[in-house]
C-alpha positions as CSV (number, residue, x, y, z in Angstrom):
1,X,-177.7,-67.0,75.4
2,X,-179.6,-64.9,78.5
3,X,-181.4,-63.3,75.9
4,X,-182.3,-66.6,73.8
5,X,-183.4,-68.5,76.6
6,X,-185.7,-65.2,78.0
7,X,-187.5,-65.4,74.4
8,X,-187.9,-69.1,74.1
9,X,-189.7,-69.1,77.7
10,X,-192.0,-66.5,76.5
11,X,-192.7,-68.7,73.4
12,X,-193.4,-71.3,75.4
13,X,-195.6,-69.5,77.8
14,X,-197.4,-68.3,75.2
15,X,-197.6,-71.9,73.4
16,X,-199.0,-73.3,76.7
17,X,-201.8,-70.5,77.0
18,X,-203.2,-71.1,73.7
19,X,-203.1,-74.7,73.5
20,X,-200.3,-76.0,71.1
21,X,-198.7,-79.2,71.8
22,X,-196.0,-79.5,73.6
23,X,-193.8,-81.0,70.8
24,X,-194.7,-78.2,68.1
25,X,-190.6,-77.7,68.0
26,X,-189.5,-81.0,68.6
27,X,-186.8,-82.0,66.3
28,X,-186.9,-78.5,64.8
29,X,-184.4,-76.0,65.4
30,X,-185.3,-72.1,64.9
31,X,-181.8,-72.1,62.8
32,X,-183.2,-74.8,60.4
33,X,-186.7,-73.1,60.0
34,X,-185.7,-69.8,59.3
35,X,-183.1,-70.9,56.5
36,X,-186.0,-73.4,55.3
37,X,-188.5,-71.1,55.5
38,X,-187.0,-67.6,55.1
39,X,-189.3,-65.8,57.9
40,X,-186.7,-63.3,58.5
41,X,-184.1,-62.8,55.6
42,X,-185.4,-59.7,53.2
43,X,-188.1,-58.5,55.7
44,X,-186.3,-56.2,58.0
45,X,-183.5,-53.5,56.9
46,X,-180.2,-55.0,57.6
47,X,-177.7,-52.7,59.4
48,X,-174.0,-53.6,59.5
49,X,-173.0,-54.4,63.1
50,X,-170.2,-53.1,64.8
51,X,-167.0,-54.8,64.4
52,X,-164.0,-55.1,66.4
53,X,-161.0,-56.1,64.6
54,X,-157.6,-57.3,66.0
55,X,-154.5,-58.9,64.4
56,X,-155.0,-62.6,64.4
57,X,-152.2,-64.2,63.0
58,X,-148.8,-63.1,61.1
59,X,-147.0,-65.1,58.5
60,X,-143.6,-64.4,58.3
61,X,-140.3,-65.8,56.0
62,X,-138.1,-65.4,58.8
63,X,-135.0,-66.4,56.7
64,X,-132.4,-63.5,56.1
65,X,-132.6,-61.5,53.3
66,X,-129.0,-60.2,51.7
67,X,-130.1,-57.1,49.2
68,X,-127.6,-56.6,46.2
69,X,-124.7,-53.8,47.0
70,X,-126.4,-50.1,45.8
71,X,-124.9,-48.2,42.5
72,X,-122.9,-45.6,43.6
73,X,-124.4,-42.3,42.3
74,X,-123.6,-38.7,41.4
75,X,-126.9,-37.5,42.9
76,X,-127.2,-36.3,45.8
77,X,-130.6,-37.5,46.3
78,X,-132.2,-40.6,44.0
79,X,-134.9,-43.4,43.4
80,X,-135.6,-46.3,41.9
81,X,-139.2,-47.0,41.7
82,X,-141.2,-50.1,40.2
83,X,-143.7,-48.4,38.3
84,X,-146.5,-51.1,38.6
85,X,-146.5,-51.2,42.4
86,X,-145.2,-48.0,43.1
87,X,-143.0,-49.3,45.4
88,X,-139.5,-48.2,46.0
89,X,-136.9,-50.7,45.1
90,X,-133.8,-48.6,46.2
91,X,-133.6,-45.4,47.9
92,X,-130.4,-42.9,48.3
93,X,-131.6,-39.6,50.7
94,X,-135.0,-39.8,49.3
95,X,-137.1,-38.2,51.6
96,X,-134.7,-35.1,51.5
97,X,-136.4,-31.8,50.2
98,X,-134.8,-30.2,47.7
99,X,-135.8,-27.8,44.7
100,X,-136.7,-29.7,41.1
101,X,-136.1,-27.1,38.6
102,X,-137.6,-28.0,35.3
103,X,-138.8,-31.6,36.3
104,X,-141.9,-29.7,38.2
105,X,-143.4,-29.5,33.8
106,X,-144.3,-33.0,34.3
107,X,-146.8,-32.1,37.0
108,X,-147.6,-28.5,34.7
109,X,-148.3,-30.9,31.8
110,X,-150.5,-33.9,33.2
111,X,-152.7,-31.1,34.9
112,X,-153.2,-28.9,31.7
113,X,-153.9,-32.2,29.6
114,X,-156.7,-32.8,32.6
115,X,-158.3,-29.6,32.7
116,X,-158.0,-28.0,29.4
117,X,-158.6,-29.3,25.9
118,X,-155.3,-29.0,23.6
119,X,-157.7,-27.4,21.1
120,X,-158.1,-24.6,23.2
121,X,-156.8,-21.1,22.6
122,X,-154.2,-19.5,24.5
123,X,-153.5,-15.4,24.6
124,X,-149.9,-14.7,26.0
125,X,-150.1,-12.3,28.7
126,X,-147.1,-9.8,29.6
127,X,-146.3,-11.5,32.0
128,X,-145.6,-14.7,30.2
129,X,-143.8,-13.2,27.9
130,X,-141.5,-11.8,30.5
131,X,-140.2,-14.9,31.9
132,X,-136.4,-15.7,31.3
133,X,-134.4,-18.1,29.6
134,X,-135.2,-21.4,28.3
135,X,-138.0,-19.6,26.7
136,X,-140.1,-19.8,23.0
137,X,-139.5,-16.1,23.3
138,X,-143.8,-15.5,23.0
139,X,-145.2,-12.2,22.7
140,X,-147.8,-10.7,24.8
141,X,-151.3,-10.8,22.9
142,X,-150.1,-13.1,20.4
143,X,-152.4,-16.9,20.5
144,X,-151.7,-20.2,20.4
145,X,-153.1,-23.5,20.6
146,X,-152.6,-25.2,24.4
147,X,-151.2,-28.4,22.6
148,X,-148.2,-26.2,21.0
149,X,-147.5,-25.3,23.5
150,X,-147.4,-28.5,25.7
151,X,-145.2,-29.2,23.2
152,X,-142.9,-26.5,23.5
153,X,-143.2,-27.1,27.4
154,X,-142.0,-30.0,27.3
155,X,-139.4,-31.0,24.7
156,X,-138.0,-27.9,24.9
157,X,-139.2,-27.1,28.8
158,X,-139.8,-23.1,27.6
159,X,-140.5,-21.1,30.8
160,X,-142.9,-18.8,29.0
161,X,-144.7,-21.4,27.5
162,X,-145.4,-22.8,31.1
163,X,-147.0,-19.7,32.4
164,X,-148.7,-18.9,29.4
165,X,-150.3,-22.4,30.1
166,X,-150.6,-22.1,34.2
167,X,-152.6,-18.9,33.0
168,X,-155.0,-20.3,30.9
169,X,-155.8,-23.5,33.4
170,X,-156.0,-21.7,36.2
171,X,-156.5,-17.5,36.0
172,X,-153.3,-17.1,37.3
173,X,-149.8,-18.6,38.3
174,X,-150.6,-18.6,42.2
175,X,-154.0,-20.4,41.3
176,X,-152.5,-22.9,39.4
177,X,-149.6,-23.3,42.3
178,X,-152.2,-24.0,44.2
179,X,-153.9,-27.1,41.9
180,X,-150.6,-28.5,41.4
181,X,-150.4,-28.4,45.2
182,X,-153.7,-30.0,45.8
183,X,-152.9,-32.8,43.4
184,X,-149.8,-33.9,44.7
185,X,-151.2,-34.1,47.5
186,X,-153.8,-36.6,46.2
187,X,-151.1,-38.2,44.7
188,X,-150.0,-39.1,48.3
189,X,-146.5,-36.2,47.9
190,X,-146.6,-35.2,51.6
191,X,-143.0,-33.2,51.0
192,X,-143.7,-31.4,47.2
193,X,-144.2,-28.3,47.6
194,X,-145.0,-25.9,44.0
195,X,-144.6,-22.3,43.5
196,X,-144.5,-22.3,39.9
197,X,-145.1,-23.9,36.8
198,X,-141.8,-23.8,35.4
199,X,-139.7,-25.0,37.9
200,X,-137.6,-21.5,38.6
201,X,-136.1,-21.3,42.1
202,X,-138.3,-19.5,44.3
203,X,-139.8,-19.0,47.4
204,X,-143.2,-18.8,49.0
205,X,-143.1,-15.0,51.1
206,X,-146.0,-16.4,53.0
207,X,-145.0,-19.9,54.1
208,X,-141.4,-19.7,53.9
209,X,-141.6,-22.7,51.9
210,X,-139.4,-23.3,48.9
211,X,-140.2,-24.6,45.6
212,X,-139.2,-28.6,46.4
213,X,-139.6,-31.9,46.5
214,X,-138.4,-34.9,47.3
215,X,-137.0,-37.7,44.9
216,X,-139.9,-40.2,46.3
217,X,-142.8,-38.0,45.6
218,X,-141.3,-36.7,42.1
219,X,-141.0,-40.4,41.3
220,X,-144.9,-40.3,42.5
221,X,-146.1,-37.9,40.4
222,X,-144.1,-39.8,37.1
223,X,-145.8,-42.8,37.9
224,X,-149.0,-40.7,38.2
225,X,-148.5,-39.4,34.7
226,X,-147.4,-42.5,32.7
227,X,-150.1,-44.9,34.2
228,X,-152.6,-43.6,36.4
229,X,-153.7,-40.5,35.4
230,X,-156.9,-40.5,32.7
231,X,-155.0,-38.5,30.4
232,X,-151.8,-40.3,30.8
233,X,-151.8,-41.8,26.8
234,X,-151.5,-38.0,25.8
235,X,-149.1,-37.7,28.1
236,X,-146.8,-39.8,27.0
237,X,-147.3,-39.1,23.2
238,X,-146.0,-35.5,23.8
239,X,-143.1,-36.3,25.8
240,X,-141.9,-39.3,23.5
241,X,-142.3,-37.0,20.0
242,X,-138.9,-36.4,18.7
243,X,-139.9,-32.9,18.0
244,X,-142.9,-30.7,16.6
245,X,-143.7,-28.1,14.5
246,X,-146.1,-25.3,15.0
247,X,-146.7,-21.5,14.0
248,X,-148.9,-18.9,16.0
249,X,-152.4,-18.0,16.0
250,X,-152.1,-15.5,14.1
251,X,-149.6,-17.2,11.8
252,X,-146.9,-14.8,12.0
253,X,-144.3,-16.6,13.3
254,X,-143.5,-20.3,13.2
255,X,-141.5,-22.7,15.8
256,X,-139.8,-26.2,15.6
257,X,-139.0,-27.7,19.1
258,X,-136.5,-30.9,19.4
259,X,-136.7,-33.3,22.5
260,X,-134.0,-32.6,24.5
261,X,-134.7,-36.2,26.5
262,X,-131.2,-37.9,26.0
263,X,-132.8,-41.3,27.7
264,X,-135.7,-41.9,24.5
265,X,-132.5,-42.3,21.8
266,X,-130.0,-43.7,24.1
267,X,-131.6,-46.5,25.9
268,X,-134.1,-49.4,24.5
269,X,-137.6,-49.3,26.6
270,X,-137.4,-45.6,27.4
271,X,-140.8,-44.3,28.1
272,X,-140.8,-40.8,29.2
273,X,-138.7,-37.9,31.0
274,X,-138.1,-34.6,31.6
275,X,-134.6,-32.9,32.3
276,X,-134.5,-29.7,34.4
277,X,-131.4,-27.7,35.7
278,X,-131.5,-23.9,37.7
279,X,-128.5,-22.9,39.8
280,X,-130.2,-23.8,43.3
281,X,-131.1,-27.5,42.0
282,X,-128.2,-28.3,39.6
283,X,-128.6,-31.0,37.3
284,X,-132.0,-33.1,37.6
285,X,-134.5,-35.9,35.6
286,X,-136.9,-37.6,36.1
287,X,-137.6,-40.4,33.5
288,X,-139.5,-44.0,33.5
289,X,-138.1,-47.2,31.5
290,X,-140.0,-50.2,30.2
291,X,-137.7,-53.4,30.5
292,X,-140.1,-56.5,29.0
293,X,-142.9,-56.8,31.4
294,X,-140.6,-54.4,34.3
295,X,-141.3,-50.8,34.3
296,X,-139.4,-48.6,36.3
297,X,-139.1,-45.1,37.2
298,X,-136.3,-43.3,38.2
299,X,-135.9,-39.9,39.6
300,X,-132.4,-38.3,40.5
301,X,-132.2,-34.3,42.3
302,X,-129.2,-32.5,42.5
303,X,-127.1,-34.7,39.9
304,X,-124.4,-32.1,39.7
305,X,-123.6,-28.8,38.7
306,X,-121.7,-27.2,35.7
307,X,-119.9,-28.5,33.7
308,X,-121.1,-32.1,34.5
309,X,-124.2,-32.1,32.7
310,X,-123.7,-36.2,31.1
311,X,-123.7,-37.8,35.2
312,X,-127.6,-37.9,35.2
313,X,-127.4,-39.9,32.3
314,X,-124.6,-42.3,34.1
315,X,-126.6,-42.3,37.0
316,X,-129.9,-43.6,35.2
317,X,-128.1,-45.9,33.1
318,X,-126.7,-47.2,36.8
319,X,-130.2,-47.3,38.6
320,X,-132.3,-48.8,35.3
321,X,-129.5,-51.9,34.9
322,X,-129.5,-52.5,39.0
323,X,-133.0,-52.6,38.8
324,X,-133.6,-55.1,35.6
325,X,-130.2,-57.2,36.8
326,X,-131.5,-57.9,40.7
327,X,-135.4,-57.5,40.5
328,X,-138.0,-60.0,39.1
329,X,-141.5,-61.1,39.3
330,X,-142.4,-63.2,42.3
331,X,-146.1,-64.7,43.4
332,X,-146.8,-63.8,46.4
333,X,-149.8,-65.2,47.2
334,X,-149.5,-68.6,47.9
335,X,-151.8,-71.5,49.3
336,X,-155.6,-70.3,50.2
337,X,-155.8,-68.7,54.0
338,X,-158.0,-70.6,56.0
339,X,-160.2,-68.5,58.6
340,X,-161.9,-68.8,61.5
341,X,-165.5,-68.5,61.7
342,X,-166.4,-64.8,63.6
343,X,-169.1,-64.8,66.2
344,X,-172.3,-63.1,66.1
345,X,-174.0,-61.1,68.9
346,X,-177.9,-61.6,69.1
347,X,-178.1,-63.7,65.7
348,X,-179.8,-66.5,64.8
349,X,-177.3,-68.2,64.3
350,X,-174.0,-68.3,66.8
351,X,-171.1,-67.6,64.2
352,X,-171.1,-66.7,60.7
353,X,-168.2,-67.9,57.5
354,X,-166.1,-65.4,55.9
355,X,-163.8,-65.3,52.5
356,X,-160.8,-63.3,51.4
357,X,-162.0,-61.5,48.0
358,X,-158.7,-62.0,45.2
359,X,-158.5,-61.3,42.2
360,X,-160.4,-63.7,39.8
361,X,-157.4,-65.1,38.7
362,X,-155.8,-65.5,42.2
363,X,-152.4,-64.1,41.4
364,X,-150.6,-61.3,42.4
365,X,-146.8,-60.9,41.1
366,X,-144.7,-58.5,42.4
367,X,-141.2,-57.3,41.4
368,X,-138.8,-58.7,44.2
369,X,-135.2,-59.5,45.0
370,X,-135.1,-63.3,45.4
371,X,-135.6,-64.3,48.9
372,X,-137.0,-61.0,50.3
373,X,-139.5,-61.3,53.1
374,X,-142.7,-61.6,52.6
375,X,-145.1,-61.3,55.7
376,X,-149.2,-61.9,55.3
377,X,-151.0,-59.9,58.1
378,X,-154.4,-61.3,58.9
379,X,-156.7,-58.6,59.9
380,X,-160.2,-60.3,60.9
381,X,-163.6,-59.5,63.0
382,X,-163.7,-60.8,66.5
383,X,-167.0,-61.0,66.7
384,X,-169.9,-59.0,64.7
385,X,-173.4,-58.3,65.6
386,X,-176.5,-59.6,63.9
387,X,-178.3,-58.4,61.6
388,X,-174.9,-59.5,59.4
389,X,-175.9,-59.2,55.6
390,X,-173.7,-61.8,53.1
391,X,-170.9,-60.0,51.6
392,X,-170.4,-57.6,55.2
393,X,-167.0,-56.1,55.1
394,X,-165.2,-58.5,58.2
395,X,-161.7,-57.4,57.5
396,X,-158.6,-57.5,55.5
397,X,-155.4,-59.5,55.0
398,X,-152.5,-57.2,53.6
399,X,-149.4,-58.2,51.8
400,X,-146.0,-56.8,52.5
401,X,-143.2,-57.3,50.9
402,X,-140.0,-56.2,53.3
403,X,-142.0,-53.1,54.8
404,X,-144.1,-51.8,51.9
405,X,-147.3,-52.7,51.8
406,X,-147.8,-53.8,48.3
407,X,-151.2,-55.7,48.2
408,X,-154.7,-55.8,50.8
409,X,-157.7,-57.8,50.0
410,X,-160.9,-57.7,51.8
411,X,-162.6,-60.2,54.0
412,X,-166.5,-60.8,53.7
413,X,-168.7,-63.0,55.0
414,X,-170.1,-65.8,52.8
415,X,-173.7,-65.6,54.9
416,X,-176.4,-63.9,56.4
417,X,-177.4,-63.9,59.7
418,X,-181.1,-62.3,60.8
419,X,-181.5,-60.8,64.7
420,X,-183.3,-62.9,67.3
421,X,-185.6,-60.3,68.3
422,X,-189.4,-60.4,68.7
423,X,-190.1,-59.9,65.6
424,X,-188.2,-63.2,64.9
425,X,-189.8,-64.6,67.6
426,X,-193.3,-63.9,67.0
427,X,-192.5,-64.9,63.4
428,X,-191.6,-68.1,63.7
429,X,-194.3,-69.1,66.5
430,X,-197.1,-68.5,63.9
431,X,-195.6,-70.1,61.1
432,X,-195.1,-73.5,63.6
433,X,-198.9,-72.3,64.6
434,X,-199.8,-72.3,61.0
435,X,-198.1,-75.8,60.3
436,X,-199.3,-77.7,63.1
437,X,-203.1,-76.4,62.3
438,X,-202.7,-76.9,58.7
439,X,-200.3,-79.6,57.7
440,X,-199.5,-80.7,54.4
């Protein structure tokens, strides 16, 4: 207000010395003129002022939630993801590291399908050739198309075939380790950690780091495949054929692979999977399921060892039914948020309005146990300073659901507010100059 009040004296200093009358801004208010008159809005770059943001209000269902009794499991590590959301509806040790044997092809596959054409041709190196059992038994020198053997990768999960494909991506095994690194990490996996394309137990000499993951981030990197990723249509159309049928380059040798996912003949909405087994991981799968409008994704590490190869599938069969039985879709937005206007430093005017930005439709359902709590957290500008264009990020509200943070939408302002500077100033004094001299 100081620095209003030192401007308006000037004006009027300056309105004495020349002669105006005294009442040139009676009745008018400099708010009024400029919106009335646009002297200042379009003629000066706007600059987004600083903004300090604190927590202004928190909406909470305070009522206590009771969460249906856990399946009891075989694995020693397991989740049970929504695959919409992303968020994780039942946990059992999933944050522990531990290897992933053949499941890692999932990651192998998405990135070859996103950096490669399956058109392109593929020359087996010795080394490709060399690797062990499961394998489609290749030949060094011999050529293939990359989508043969993204079949044979992953209905079949041949070791060769994934090297021979890590090759040709990347120039080399440890390159392409190190893409399938960098996109997990993108992902948001903070505790994967690749070696190799295949999956084989092994360790990093360098690092110390073993080839592992965590049930969370492998049911990350599903959900990345089946919905978010731009080839993720491919995806899924290779990992749901019943089998394929292919020769060699060179056509002297021909192959038929059969999927060995269990899940897509024995249980209705089954979308995808990938088994994997090596003596260090025992028994793992990862696979998503499509229950009407539900879609879940389940991922289970360390399911057992020889001979008890069937308790993965009793395990998803356990994890897919607690999800459909206890989980439906819930709006959780509610009545409209009403918020304060926010202040503004040196504007023209004292305070601007702001809106929360959803969805056209204004919905957002989310899969819920009944009676889970949800909390709305406000996040909004204390005060900004002018020049403030419309639409000026001014905060957030987030929505969580228990502790995951499952929605956020951003708070704008609905107006624009022009600096009361001397440029504003002088403006405005010759257009009331202008008026008085030359009315209408």
């Amino acid at each position: 207000m100081k620095f209003r009040k030192r401007w308006f004296a000037a004006i009027l200093t300056l309105c004495i010395m020349v002669g105006v009358p005294n009442d040139i801004f009676a009745g008018v208010s400099l708010e009024a003129e400029d919106r009335r008159g646009n002297i200042y809005s379009g003629e000066s770059e706007w600059v987004r002022g600083e903004t300090e943001i604190k927590i202004l209000e928190t909406e909470e269902n305070t009522e206590e939630s009771v969460l249906p009794d856990p399946p009891t499991l075989m694995s020693q590590a397991a989740v049970l993801m929504d695959g919409d959301t992303g968020r994780i509806l039942y946990g059992k040790n999933e944050d522990a590291v531990l290897p992933m044997a053949s499941t890692t092809k999932i990651m192998t596959c998405i990135l070859a399908l996103e950096n490669a054409s399956p058109e392109d041709v593929v020359k087996v190196s010795d080394y490709a050739a060399s690797m062990p059992d499961v394998q489609l038994n290749i030949r060094s020198d011999e050529t293939y198309l990359l989508k043969d053997l993204l079949y044979s990768l992953m209905l079949e999960s041949h070791n060769d075939s994934a090297v021979a494909i890590a090759e040709h991506v990347a120039g080399s095994k440890e390159q392409f380790a190190a893409l399938m690194n960098q996109k997990a990490r993108d992902i948001g996996c903070t505790d994967t950690y690749f070696i190799t394309p295949n999956g084989l137990d092994a360790t990093d000499e360098t690092t110390g780091n073993s080839h592992s993951t965590t049930a969370a981030d492998l049911a990350k990197i599903m959900r990345y495949c089946i919905s978010q990723s731009p080839k993720s249509e491919e995806f899924l159309e290779i990992t749901r054929a019943p089998s394929h049928a292919f020769s060699n380059l060179e056509r002297t040798r021909s192959f038929s692979c059969v999927n060995h996912n269990a899940l897509l003949t024995t249980m209705d909405g089954a979308l995808s999977g990938k088994t994997g087994f090596t003596n260090g991981a025992g028994y793992c799968y990862i696979g998503a399921v499509q229950k009407g409008e539900k879609t879940f994704i389940a991922a289970l590490l360390a399911c057992g060892w020889p001979p008890h190869k069937t308790y993965k599938w009793q395990d998803m069969r356990k994890l897919i039914s607690y999800g459909n039985e206890n989980y439906d879709y819930y709006e959780i937005l509610g009545e409209e948020i009403s918020l304060a206007r926010i202040q503004v430093e040196n504007g023209i005017d004292e305070s601007i309005g702001a809106e929360i930005c959803y969805p056209k439709e204004r919905s957002m359902k989310i899969l819920m146990f009944p009676d889970e709590p949800v909390t709305i957290q406000k996040k909004l500008a204390k005060r900004l300073t002018a020049p403030v264009e419309e639409g000026c990020p001014a905060g957030q509200v987030d929505y969580y659901v228990g502790e995951d943070l499952v929605a956020s939408y951003p708070i704008v302002t609905t107006e624009a507010v022009g600096l009361w500077d001397m440029e504003f100033c002088a403006k405005t004094l010759l257009n009331r100059l202008l008026f008085c001299y030359n009315p209408v």
